[in-house]
C-alpha positions as CSV (number, residue, x, y, z in Angstrom):
1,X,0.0,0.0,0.0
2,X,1.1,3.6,-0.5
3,X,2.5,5.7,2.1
4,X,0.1,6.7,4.7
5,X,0.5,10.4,5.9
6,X,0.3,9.5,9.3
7,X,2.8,7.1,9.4
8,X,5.1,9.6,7.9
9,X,4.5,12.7,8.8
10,X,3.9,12.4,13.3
11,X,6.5,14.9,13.4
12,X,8.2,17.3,11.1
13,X,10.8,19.2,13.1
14,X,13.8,17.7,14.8
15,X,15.5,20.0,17.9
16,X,19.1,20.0,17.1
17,X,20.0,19.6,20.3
18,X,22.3,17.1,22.6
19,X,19.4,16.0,23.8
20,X,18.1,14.2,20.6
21,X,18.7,10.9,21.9
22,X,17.0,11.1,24.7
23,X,14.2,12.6,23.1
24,X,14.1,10.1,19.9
25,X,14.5,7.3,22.8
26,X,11.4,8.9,24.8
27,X,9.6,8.9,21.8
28,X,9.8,5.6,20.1
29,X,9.1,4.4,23.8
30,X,5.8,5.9,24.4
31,X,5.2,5.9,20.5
32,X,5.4,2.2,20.3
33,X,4.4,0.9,23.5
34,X,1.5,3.4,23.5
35,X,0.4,2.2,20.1
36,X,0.9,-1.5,21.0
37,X,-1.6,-1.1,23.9
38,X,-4.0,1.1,22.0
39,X,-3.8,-1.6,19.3
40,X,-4.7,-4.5,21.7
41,X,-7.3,-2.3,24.0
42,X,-8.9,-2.0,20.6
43,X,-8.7,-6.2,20.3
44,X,-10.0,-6.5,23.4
45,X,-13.0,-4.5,22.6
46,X,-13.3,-7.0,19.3
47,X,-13.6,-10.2,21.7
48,X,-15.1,-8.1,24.0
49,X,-18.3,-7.7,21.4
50,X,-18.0,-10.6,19.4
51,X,-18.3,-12.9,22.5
52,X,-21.3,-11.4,24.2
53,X,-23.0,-9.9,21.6
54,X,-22.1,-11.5,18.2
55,X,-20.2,-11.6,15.0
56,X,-23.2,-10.4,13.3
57,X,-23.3,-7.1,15.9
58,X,-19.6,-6.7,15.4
59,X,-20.0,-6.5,12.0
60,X,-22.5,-3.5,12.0
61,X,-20.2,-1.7,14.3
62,X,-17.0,-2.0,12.3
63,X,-19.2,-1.1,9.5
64,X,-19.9,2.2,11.4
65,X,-16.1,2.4,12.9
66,X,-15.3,2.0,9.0
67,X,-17.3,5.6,7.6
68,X,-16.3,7.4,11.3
69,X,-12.4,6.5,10.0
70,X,-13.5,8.3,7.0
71,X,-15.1,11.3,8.4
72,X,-12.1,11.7,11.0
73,X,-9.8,12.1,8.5
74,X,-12.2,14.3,6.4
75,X,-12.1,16.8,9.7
76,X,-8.0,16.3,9.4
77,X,-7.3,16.4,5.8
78,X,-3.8,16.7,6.7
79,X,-4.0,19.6,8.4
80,X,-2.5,18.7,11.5
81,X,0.5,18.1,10.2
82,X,1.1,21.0,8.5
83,X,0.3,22.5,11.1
84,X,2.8,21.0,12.8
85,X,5.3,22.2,10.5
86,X,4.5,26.1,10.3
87,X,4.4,25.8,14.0
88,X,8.1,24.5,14.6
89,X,9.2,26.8,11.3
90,X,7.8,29.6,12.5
91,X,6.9,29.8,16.1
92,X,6.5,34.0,16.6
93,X,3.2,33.6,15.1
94,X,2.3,29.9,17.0
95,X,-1.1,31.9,17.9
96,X,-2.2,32.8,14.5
97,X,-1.0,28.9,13.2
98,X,-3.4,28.0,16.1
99,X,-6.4,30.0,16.0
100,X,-6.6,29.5,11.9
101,X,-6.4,25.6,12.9
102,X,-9.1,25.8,15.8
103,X,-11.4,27.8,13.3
104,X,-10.7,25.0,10.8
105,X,-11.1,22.2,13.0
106,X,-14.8,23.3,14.1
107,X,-15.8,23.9,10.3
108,X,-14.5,20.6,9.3
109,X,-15.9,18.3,12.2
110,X,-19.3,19.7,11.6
111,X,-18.9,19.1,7.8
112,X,-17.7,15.7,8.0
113,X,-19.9,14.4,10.7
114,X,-23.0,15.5,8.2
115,X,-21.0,14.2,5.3
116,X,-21.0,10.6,7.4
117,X,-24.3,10.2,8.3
118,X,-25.6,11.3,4.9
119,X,-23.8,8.9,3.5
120,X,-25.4,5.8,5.6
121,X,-28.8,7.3,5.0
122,X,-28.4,7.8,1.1
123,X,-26.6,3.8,0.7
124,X,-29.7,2.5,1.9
125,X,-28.7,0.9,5.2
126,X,-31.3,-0.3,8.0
127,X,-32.8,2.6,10.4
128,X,-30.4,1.3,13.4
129,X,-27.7,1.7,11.2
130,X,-28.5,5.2,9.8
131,X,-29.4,6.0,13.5
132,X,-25.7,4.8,14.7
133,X,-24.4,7.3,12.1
134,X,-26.0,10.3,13.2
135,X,-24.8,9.6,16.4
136,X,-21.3,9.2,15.6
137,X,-21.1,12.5,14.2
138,X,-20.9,13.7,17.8
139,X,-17.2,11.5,18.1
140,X,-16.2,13.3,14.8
141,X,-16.7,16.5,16.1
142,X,-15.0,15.8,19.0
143,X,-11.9,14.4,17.5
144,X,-11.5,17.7,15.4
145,X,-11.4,19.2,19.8
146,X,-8.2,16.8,20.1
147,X,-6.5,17.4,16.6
148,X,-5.9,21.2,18.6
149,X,-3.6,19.3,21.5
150,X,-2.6,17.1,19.5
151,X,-0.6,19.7,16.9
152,X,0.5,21.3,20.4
153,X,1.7,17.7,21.7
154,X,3.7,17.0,18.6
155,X,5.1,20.7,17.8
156,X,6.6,20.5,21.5
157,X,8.2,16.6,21.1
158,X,5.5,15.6,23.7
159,X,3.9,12.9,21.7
160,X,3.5,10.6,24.9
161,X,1.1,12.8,26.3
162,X,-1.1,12.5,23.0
163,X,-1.3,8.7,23.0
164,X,-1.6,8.9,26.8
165,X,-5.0,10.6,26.3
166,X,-6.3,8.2,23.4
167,X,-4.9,5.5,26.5
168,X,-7.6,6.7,28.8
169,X,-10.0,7.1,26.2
170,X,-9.5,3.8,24.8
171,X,-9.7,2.4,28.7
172,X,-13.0,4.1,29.5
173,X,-14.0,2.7,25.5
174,X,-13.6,-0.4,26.8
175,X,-15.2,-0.5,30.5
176,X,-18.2,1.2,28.7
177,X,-18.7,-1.7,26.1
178,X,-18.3,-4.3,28.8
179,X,-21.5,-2.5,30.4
180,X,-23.5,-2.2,27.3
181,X,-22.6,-5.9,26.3
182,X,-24.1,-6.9,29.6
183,X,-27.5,-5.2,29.0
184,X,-28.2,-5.8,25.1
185,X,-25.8,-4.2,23.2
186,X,-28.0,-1.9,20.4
187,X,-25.8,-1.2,17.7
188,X,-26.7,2.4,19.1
189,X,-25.6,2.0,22.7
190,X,-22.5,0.3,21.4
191,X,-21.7,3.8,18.9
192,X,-22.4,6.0,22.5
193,X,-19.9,4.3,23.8
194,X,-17.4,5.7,21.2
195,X,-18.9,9.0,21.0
196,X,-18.4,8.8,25.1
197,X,-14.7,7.8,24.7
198,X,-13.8,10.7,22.1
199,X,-15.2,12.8,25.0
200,X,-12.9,11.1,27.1
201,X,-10.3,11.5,25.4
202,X,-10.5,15.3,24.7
203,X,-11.1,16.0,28.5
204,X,-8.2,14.2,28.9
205,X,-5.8,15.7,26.0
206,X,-6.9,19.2,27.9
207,X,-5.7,18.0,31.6
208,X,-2.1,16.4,30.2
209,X,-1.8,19.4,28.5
210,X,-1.9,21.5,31.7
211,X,-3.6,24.7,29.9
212,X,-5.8,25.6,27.1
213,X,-4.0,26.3,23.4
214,X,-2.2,28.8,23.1
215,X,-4.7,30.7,20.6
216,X,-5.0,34.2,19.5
217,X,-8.6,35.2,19.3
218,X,-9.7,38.6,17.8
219,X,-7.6,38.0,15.1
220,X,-8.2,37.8,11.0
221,X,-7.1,34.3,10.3
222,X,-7.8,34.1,6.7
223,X,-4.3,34.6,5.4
224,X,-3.1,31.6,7.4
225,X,-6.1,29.7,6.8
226,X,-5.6,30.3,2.9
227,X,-1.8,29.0,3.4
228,X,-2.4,25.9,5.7
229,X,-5.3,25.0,3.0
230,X,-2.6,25.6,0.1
231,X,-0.4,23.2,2.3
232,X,-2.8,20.3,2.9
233,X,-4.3,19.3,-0.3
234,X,-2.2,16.7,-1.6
235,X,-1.2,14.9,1.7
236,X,-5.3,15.2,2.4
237,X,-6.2,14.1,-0.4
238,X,-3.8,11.2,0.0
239,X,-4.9,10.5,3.2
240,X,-8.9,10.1,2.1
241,X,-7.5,8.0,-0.6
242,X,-6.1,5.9,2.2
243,X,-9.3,6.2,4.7
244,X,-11.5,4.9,2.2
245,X,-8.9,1.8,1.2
246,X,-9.0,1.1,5.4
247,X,-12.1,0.9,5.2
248,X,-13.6,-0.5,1.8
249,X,-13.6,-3.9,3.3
250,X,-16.4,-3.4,6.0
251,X,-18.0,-1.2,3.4
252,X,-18.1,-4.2,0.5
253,X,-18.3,-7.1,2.7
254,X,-21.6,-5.3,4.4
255,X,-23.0,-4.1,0.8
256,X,-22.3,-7.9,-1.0
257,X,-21.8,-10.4,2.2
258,X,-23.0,-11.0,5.7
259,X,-22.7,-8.4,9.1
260,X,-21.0,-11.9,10.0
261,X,-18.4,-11.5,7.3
262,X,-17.8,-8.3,8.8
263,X,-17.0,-9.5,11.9
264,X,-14.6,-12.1,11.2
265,X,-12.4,-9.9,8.7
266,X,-12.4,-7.3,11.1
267,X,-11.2,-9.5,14.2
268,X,-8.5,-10.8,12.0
269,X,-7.7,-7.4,10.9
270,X,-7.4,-6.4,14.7
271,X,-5.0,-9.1,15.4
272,X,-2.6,-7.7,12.0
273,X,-2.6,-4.2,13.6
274,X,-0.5,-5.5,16.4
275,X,1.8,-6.4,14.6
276,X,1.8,-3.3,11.8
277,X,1.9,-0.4,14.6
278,X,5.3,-1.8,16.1
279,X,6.6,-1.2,12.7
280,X,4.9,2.1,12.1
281,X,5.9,3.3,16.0
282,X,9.3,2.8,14.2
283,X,9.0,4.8,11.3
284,X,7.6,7.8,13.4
285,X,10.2,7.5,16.3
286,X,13.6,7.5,14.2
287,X,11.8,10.2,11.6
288,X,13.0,13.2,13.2
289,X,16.5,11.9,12.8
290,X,16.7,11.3,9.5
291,X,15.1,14.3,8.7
292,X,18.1,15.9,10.4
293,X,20.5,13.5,8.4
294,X,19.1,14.4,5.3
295,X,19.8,18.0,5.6
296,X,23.4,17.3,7.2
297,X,25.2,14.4,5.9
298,X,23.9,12.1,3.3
299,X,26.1,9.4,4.0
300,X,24.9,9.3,7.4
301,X,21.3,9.3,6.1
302,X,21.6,6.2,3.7
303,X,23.6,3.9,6.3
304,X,20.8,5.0,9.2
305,X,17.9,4.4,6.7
306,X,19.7,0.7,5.9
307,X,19.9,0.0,9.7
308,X,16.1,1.0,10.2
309,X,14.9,-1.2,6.7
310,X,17.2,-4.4,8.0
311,X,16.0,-4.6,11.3
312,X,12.6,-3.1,10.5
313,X,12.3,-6.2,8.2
314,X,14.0,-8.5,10.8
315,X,11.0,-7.5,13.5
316,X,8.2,-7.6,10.8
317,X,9.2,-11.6,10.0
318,X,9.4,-12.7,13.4
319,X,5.9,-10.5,13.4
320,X,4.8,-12.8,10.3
321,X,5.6,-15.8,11.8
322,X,4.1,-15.7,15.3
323,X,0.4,-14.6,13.7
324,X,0.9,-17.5,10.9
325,X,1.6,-20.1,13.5
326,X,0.1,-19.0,16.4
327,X,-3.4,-18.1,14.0
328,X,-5.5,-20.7,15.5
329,X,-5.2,-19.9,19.0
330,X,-5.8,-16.2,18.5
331,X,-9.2,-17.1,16.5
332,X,-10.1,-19.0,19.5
333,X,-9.7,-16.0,21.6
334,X,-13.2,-14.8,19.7
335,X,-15.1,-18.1,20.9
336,X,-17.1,-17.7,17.4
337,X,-16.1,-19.2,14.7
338,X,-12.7,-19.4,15.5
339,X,-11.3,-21.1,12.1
340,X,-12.7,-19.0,9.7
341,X,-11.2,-16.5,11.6
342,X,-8.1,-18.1,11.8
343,X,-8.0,-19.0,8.5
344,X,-8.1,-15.1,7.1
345,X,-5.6,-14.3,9.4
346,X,-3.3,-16.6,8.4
347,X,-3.8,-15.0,4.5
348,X,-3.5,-12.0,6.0
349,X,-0.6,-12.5,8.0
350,X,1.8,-12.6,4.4
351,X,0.7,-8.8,4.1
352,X,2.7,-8.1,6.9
353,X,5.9,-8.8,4.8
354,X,4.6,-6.0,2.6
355,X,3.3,-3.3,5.1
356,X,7.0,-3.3,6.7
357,X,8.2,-2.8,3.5
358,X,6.4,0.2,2.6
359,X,6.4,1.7,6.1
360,X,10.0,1.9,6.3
361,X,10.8,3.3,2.8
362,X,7.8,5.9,3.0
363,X,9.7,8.7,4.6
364,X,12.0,8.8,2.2
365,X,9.2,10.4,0.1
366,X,8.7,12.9,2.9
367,X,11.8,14.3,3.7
368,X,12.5,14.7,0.3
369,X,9.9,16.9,-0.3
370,X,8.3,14.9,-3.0
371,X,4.9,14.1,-1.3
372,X,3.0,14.1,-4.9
373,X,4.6,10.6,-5.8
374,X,2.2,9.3,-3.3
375,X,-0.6,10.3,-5.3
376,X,0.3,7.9,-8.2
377,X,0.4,5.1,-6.0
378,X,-2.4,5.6,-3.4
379,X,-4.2,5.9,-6.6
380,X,-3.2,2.6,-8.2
381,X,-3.7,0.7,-5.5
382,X,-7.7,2.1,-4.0
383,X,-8.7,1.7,-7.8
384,X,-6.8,-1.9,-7.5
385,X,-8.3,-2.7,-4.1
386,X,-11.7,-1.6,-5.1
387,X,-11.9,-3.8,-8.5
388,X,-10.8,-6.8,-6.4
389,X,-13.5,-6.6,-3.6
390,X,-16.1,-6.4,-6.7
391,X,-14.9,-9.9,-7.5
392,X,-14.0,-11.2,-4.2
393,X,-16.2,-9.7,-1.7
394,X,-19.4,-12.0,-2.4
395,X,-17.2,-15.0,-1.0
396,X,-17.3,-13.5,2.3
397,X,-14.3,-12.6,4.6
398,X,-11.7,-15.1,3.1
399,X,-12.1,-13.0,-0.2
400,X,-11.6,-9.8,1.1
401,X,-8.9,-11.1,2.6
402,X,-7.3,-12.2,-0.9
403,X,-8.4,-8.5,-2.1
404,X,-5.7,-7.1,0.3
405,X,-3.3,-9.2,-0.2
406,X,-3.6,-8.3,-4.2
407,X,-3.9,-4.4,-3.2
408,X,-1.4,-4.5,-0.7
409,X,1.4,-7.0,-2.4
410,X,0.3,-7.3,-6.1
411,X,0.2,-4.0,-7.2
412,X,1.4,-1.5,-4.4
413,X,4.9,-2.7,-2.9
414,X,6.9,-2.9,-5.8
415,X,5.9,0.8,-7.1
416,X,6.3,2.1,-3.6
417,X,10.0,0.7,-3.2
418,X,10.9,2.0,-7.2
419,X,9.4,5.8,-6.5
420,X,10.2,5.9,-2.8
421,X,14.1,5.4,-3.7
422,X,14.0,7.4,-6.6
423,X,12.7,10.2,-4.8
424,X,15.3,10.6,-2.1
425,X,17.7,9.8,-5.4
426,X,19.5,6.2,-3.5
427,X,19.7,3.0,-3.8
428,X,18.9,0.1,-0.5
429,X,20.6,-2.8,0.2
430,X,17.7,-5.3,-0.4
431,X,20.0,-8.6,0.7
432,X,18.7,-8.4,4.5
433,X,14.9,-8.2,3.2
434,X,15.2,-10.9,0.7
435,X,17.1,-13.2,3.3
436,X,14.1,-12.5,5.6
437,X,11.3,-13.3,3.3
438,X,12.9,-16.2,2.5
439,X,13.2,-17.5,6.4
440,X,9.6,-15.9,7.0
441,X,8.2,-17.8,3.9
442,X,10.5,-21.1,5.5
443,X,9.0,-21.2,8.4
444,X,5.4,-20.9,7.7
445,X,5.9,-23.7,5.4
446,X,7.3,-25.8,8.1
447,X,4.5,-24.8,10.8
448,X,1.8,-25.9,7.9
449,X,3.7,-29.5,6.7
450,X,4.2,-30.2,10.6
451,X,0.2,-28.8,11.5
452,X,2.3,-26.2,14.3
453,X,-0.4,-24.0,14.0
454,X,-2.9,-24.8,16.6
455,X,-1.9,-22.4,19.8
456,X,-0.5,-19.2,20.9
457,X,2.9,-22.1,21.7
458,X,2.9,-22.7,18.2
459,X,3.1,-19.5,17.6
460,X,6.1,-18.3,20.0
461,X,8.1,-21.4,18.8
462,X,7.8,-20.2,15.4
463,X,9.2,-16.9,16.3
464,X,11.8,-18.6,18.1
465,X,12.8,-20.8,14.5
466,X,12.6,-17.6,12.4
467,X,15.3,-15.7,14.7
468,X,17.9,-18.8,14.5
469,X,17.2,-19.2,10.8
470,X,17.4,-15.9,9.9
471,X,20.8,-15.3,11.9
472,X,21.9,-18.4,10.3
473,X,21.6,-16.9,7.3
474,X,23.4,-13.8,7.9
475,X,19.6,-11.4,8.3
476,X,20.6,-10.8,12.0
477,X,23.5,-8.5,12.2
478,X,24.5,-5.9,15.0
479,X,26.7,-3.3,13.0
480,X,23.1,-1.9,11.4
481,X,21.7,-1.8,15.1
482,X,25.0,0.0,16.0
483,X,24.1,2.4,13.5
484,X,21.2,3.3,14.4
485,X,22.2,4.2,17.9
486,X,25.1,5.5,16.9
487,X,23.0,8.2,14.6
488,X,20.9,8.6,17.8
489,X,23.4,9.8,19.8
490,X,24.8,12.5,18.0
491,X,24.0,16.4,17.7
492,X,20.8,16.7,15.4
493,X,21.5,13.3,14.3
494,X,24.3,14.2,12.2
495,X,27.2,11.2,12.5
């Protein structure tokens, strides 16, 4: 799959100071451990459903999860991050940057909260469903009231305090679908607790911030509001392009399957997302580094970026192999229909090899400036996506599943490497990737031949296998870890 913005672009401005390590360290820390826990709080909320109110319930609610994903990035459009930008650029008018984004903010929740729910009323959905939508327009609107910390929280290197809101938020999510699940579970009361959560997690965002934004009222704000607009369009519309692929395959398995389909690709996809924010905690943490090193010293740029793609890669294989292996044991987790849930995991477990892939090279497009080549590909690969859900979808979640693999590894890695190198003008070592596909692809074969795919064991031995293969094979080497410190360590990243 193409780039995604936010992947890329969690913060734009390195401090050149001493204290870079320590603050790439604290960082990558709270950046990855935070995302890790949101991603399984988030898991737990799946099981959490699925076993006392249904797959089929599930379903509708991912369905509705799958337009508000949509909608929140509709009242983003990339303007956070931009933001971000003209706020670490230019920080003598931080209050104009700021008010222009609050105004923006209120204008575009409001817009894409009516832009959601018209959108389930006009496709035809069932009243409940229509009904859910309306009343996630109130979480939308909310989350345009966080984007304002959350610019402040990443401007000031103080990501940790962002994801520590969406912690609590995610916490009281969870506690207040335990409750519902006990007394019904409406798709409605199960969308309140959402909406109740973005509350949450906006009261929240306002305490760990200590104080309100730093805004300048009174002001005309149309000449920044002209230039942040300007700024956003193609990484916005890049971003949608990317919203709608997330979330085509609730969208076509609801329109041509079952609610039930829903559910079981969705579960599965739940369990992937463990695995793909460690790699995209990565990206984000070491970002402002190489941003530096691209500015300073080239050379220094090209071996970091090699240590981050080798053992990037080495991670996302031992990732790979403990989902394949271990597949059966996490569909029993859902205590419905565990193998058909295990079985589109374990097809959608080879997309991990892919999503590390792009992760890790997508920067590159970013600090070089050359954004538009994401276009192309985002592009290529919704149209791609799209065209195969057509065809696959009506076979239920196992076909969507193949859709994603064909979107994700068919059609989008390949062009993403090719543009993403030729953007920043260099050319990666590939040896270390290849050598860890082929021990990834090795032991998934061996776990199937030998039927080792039948617990959570299964699937820690299998991780275990991968690491000695791969460091028999010469995959797991130190001097790229050194590297990376090493680039860590030094003023603005420079080495």
């Amino acid at each position: 799959m193409a780039p995604r913005p936010r992947e890329c672009l969690a913060v734009t401005a390195p401090p050149a100071s001493p204290g870079l390590l320590r603050s790439v360290v604290s960082n990558a820390a709270s950046l990855t451990g935070g995302r890790i826990l949101l991603a399984l709080l988030r898991f737990v909320v799946a099981l959490v459903i699925v076993q006392r109110a249904g797959l089929e319930r599930f379903g509708e609610f991912a369905l509705i999860l799958s337009f508000v994903l949509i909608a929140e990035w509709l009242s983003d459009f990339g303007l956070a991050d931009i933001t971000v930008r003209q706020l670490s650029s230019n920080r003598r008018r931080r209050g104009d940057t700021l008010g222009a984004f609050a105004i923006a903010k209120a204008a575009q929740g409001i817009l894409a909260s009516a832009t959601m729910w018209g959108a389930t009323a006009l496709l035809g959905y069932p009243d409940h469903v229509v009904r859910s939508g309306l009343i996630a327009g109130g979480a939308v609107i909310l989350y345009s009231g966080v984007q304002v910390y959350r610019v402040e929280f990443r401007a000031n290197m103080q990501m940790g305090r962002d994801v520590g809101g969406e912690i609590i938020a995610a916490v009281v999510f969870l506690l207040a679908v335990w409750l519902a699940t006990g007394a019904g579970a409406s798709l409605e009361a199960l969308t309140l607790c959402y909406v109740l959560s973005r509350a949450v997690n906006l009261a929240a965002a306002g305490l760990l911030a200590g104080s309100r934004p730093k805004i300048s009222f009174g002001r005309d704000f149309r000449l920044e509001l002209r230039g942040l607009a300007a700024s956003c369009v193609p990484l916005g519309l890049t971003g949608l392009m990317v919203s709608a692929y997330d979330a085509m395959d609730a969208i076509a398995l609801f329109q041509w399957s079952t609610s039930g389909e829903v559910g079981v690709f969705t579960v599965a996809m739940r369990v992937l997302m463990l695995a793909v924010v460690a790699e995209q905690a990565l990206a984000t943490a070491v970002f402002p580094m190489l941003a530096a090193q691209w500015t300073q010293d080239r050379e220094s740029f090209v071996r970091t970026f090699q240590a981050v793609l080798d053992w990037g890669t080495v991670m996302g294989g031992a990732l790979f192999c403990a989902l394949f292996a271990g597949a059966e044991g996490l569909g029993a987790l859902a205590k419905q229909d565990p193998r058909a849930i295990a079985d589109v995991l374990q097809l959608l477990s080879w997309a991990i090899l892919a999503r590390v892939v792009v992760t890790l090279v997508s920067p590159m497009v970013v600090i070089s400036g050359r954004l538009h080549y994401t276009v192309w590909i985002t592009v290529t690969v919704v149209v791609a996506k799209w065209l195969a859900l057509t065809a696959m979808a009506p076979q239920g979640a196992i076909g969507a599943a193949a859709a994603y693999l064909i979107a994700e590894i068919g059609v989008g890695l390949i062009p993403t490497v090719i543009l993403c190198q030729r953007a920043a003008g260099l050319r990666l070592n590939w040896s270390v990737p290849v050598k860890i596909l082929a021990s990834a692809a090795t032991v998934a074969a061996a776990t199937k031949v030998l039927a080792l795919e039948a617990s959570l064991l299964n699937g820690a031995l299998a991780l275990v296998a991968f690491l000695v293969l791969a460091a028999a094979l010469g995959a797991v080497r130190m001097q790229p870890l050194r590297q990376l410190f090493l680039g860590m360590g030094r003023r603005g990243g420079h080495v």
